[in-house]
N, C-alpha and C positions, 0 to 999 in steps of 0.2 A: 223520578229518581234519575233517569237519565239530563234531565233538563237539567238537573243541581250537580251532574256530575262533568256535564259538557261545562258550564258556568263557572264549576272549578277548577278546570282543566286549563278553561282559556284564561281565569285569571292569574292561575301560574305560569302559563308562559308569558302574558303580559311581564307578569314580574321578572322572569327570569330573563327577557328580553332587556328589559331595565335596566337590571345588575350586569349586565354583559357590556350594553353601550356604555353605562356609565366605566366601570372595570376598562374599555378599550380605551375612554377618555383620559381617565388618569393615568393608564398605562403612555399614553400619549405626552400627556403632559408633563411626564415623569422622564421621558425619554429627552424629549428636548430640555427639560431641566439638568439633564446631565450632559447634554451639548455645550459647547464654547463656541463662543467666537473664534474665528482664525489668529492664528497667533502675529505678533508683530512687534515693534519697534516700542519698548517703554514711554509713554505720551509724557509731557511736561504739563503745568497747567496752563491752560489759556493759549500755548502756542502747539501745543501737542508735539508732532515731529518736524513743526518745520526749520528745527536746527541743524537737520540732517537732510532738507530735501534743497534740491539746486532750482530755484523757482523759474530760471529760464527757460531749463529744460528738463524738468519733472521727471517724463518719460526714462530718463539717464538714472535718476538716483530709484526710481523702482524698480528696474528691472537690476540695477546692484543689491536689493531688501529679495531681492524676491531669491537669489541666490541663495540666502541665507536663511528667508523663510521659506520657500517653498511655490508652490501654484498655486497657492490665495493663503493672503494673507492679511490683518488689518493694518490700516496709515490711518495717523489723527491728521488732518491738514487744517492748523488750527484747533476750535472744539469740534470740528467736524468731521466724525469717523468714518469711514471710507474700508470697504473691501476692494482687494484689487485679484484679481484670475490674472496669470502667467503662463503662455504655452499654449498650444494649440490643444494639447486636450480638456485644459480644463475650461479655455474659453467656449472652444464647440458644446460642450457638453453641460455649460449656461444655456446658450443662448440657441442652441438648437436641441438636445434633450430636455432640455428642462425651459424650454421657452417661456411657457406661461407662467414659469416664479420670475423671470427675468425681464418681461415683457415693457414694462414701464417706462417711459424719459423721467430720467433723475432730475429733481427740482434744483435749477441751479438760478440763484437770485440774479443776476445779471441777464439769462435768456427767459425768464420769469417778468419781468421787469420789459425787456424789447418785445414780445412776443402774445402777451400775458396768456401764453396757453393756447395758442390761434394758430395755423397754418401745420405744415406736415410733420418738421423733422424734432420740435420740442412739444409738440399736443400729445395727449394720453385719452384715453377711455374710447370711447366710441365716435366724439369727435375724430380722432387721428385712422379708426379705422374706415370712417366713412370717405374721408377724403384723400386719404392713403389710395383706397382702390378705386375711386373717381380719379385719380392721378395716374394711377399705373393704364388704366382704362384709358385715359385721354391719350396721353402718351405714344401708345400703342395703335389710337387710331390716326394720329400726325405722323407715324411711321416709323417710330422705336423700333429697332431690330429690323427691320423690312428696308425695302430696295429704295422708297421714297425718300428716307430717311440720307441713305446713299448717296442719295443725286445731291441734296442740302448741301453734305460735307464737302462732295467736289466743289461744287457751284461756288463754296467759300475758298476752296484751297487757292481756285484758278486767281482770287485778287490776292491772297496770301503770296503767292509765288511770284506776282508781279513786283509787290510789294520788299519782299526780300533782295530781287534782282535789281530795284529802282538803288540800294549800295552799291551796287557796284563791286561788289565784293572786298569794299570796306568795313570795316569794325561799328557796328549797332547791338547796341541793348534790345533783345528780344519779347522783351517782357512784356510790354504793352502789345504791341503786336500780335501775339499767340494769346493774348488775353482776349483783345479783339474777335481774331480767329475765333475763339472756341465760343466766346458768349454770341455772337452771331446764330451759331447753331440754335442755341435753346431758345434767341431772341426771336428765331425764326419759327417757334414752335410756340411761344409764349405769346408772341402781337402779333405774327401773320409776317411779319416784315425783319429783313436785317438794316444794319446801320455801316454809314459810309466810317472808313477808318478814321477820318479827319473829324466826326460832326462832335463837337464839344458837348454834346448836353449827356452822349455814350461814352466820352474819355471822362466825364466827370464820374457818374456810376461807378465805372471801373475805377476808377480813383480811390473811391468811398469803399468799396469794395474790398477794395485792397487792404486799405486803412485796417478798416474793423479785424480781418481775418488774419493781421499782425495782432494788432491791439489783443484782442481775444486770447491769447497766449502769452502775454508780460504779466511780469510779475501782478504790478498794479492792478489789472483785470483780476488776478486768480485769487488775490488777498480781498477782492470786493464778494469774491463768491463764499468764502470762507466766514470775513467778519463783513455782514453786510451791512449793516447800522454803521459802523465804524469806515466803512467804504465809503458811504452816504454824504457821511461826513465830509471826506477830505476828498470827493467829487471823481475818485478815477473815473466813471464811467460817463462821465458828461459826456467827451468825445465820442466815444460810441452811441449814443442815445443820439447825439446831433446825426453824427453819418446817416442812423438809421433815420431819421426822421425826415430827412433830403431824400431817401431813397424811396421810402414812403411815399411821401412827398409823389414824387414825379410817377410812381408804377400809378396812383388814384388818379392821377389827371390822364394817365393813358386809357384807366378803366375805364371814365368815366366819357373820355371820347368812344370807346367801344359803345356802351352802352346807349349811346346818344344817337349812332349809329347802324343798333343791331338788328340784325335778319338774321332772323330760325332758318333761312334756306342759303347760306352765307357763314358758316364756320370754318374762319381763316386760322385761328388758337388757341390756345388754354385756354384763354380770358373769353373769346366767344363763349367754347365750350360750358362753360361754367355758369354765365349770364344765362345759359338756356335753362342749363340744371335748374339755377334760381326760379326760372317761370315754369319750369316744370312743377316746381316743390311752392308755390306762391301762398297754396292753402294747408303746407303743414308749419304750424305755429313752433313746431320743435324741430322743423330743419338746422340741419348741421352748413349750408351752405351761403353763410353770412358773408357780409361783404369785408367783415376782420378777419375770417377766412381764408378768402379771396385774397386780400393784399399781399397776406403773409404764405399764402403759398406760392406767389410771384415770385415775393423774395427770397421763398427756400431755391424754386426753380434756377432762378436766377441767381443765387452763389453759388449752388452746388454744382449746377452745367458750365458756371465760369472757373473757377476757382483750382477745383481739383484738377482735372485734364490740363490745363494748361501751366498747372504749376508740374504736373508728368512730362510733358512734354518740354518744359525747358531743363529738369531736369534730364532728360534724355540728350538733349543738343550738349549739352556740358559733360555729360559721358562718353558721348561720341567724339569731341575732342580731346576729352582725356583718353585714351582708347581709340584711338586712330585704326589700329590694325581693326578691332572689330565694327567700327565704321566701316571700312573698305570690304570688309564679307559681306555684311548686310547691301551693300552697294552692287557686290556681284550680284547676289540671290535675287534684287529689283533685277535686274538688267536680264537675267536668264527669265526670268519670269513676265513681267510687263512688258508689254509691246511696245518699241519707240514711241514717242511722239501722243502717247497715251498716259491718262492716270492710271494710278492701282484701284481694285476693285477689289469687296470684301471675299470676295469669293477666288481672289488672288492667295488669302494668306494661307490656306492647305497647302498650299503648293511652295510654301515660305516657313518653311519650319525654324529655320534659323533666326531671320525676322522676328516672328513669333517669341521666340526664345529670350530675342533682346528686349523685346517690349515687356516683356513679361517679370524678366529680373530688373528691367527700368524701376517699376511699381514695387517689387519687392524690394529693393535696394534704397529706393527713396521715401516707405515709407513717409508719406505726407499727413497721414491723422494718425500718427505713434500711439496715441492714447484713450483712441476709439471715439465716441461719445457715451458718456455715463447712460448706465440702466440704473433702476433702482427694482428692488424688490415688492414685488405686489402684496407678498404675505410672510410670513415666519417659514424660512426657509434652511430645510436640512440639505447640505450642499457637500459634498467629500467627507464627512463625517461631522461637517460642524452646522453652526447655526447662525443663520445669517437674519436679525430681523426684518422683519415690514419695514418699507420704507429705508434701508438702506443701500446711499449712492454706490453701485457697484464699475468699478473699471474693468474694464474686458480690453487688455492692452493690445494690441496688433503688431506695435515695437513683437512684442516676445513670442507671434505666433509667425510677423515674418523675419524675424530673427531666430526662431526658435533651432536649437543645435541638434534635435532629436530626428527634426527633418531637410535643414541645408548643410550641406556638405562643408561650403564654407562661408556661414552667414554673414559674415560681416565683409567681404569682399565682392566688388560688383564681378557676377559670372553665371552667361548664359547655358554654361551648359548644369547648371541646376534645372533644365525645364527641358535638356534633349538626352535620348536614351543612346548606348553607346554605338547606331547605325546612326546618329544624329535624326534621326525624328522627335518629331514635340512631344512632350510629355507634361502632361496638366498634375499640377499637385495639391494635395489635400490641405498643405498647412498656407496655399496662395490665396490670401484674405483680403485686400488691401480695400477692397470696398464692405468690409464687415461682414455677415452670415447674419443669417437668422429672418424672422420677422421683420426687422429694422433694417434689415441692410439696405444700402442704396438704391432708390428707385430708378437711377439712370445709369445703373449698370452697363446695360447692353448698348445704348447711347457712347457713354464712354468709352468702351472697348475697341466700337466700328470707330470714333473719331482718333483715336490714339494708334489704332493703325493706318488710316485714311492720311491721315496729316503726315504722321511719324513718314511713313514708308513714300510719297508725296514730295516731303521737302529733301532726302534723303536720294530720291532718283533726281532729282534736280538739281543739288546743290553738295559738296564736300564742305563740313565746319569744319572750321580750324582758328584756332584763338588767333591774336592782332598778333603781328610782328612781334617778337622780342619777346614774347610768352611760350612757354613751353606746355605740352599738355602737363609736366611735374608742376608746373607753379600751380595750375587751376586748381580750386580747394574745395572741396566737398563737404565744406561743414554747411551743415543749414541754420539757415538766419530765427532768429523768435520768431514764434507765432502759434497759435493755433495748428493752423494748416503748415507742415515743416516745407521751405522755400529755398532754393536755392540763393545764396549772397548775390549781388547785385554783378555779372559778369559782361564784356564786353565778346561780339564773336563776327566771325565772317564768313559771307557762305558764296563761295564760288563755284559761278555756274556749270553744271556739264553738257557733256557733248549732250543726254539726254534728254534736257530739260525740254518740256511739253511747250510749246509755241501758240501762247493763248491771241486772238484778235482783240 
């Protein structure tokens, strides 16, 4: 009797277990059936909203939509619906609360197409984490954040400052230059080796480089991601396909002298580092560290160590002429702090609050990636009260979290004392994103920060900018040029020397 009454027992709770999952299931899916999507702009067919969006500069007409809808809302760009986060709380609260619905690179056919899913900043799944943290790992042992790291940046400044003084304090375009500068750095982390300013086969890269991280942000590009068959068609992305494929091109002939060359007791770079990974991993048939991998993490390496900082940095030289008075503060603060005749040292900027301050609103002011890089959603996600399916491209804007009005005082004006408290000390802020949050965020974070004050604070003890003759800091214009990465227009500048300047042999 007992045995038929245990036997009963458990099969009613089996049952009643049943009815309850099932009951929390449809209670489930009853809840998100009465979810929406975020609200937005009435789509048209076939063009959706891009009667209302400014294709050069995107970034501009969403955060005018978002005024109106709110901190997420939908855009059809094209047939292709789009959630976009506004503000700094409800980006954080993507991409850092809620990381794992947000976790994903949005499929966009164009970096689909260059990449096909290979290298760091556009892979997903367990590919992207495997060589995500083999890169941070590398990174970190070539001297990211550490003193080694330190010594690189001077060792480049000291030709930078030669190079600058070689005008004479004449009017030169920067741009190549500080391009130079900065991709040296990661070159020197990536081959083992940097490149002379002059050697044409590194002005071309930079070149190419260039190109694309325009291209990437015109119209043409962002209509091929939208209608891509129709793209196809009328060829926008030829030119970028070529760039990449020159760029290609040359990093495999560099790997391949590595490889031809390599010693396990002999890690001068990435590309060493990596080739060892390889023979480490020789006998797993489902290694992630392929040699499509390999290239395209070069190539992440290598736009993202060039590209960004040096487009902050001449951003900053064009602020500092517009802005002369707080040039000249920043210029005191070196001068109390750096020893004559010596460069700045990371461990100089505590003692540089102000500095600090400038660099800091440089990056927030110039926002240079306005409109982040797309996430997509992993799964059917409930987000602010709404429902955002699987697999939709989400934008997590940076325009509106370092423009955002809730946390700058006066956002849209360049001013360092958004970053100093009222004894004038530094003050770090929660809505200062410009390298992104989360999982995804930038892996040469701390990289960037030591070169943008090593260089900034460098050329700054050395040199006063001030535009060519007959220019006023009023004429200089601070609109940014197309592109992907937002770039300062093309400016002429000149940097005369000071009493200070360090006396390289």
């Amino acid at each position: 009797m007992s045995y038929i009454t245990h036997f009963v027992s458990t099969d009613i709770l089996v049952y009643l277990a049943t009815c309850i999952t099932l009951l929390l299931y449809l209670l489930k899916g009853f809840k998100n059936s009465a979810l929406k999507m975020p609200p937005g702009p009435a789509p048209f067919p076939f063009i959706g909203n891009l009667n209302i969006l400014n294709l050069k500069k995107p970034f501009q007409s969403l955060m005018k939509l978002s005024e109106k809808y709110g901190e997420v809302f939908t855009v059809h760009f094209g047939p292709k619906k789009m959630v976009v986060l506004a503000g700094y709380k409800a980006v954080k609260d993507a991409l850092v609360t809620q990381a794992d619905d947000f976790g994903e690179r949005a499929e966009m056919p164009i970096f689909s197409k260059l990449t096909h899913g290979n290298g760091i900043v556009f892979s997903n799944g367990e590919s992207w984490k495997v060589i995500r943290r083999f890169t941070l790992s590398t990174l970190r042992d070539f001297g990211m954040g550490k003193r080694t790291i330190e010594t690189r940046i001077q060792d480049e400044l000291r030709p930078l400052i030669k190079l600058f003084k070689s005008h004479a304090g004449k009017p030169f375009d920067p741009k190549i230059i500080l391009n130079s500068a900065v991709s040296n750095v990661i070159c020197s982390i990536i081959f083992g080796k940097r490149f002379e300013y002059n050697d044409t086969t590194f002005l071309t890269l930079l070149q190419l480089l260039n190109e694309n991280a325009r291209l990437f942000g015109t119209p043409p590009l962002l209509l091929f991601n939208f209608y891509p068959l129709l793209g196809s068609i009328l060829g926008a992305h030829k030119r970028v396909l070529r760039n990449t494929e020159r760029l290609k091109h040359f990093f495999q002939n560099y790997i391949n002298e590595h490889r031809a060359e390599f010693n396990a007791n002999n890690i001068t770079g990435f590309i060493d580092a990596y080739l060892l990974k390889q023979e480490q991993e020789s006998s797993n048939a489902k290694t992630h560290f392929h040699d499509e991998n390999l290239v395209y993490s070069v190539l992440d390496l290598f736009a993202a160590g060039t590209e960004t900082s040096s487009t902050t940095l001449r951003w900053g030289f064009l602020l500092m002429m517009k802005y002369p008075e707080i040039q000249k503060k920043v210029q005191k603060e070196i001068k109390e702090v750096v020893r004559p005749g010596q460069l700045p040292k990371v461990e100089d900027r505590r003692n540089m609050p102000y500095t600090d301050a400038v660099i800091h609103e440089i990056q927030r002011f110039a926002n240079i990636v306005p409109m982040n890089v797309s996430r997509a959603t992993v799964r059917d996600v409930n987000f602010r009260g709404f429902l955002i399916p699987r697999g939709t491209e989400v934008i997590p804007m940076l325009t509106s979290v370092l423009y955002d009005n809730n946390h700058w005082k006066t956002p849209h004006e360049f001013n360092p004392q958004h970053f100093l408290d009222a004894n004038g000390k530094f003050v770090q802020r929660d809505a200062f994103l410009p390298f992104s949050t989360g999982r995804r965020a930038c892996v040469g974070e701390s990289l960037a920060k030591m070169e943008l004050f090593l260089f900034f604070t460098g050329l700054l003890q050395s040199f006063t900018l001030c535009p060519p003759a007959g220019v006023s800091g009023a004429d200089l214009d601070l609109t940014p040029d197309i592109g992907f990465v937002l770039t300062p227009l093309p400016f002429m500048m000149c940097a005369i020397p000071n009493k200070q300047t360090p006396h390289f042999p």
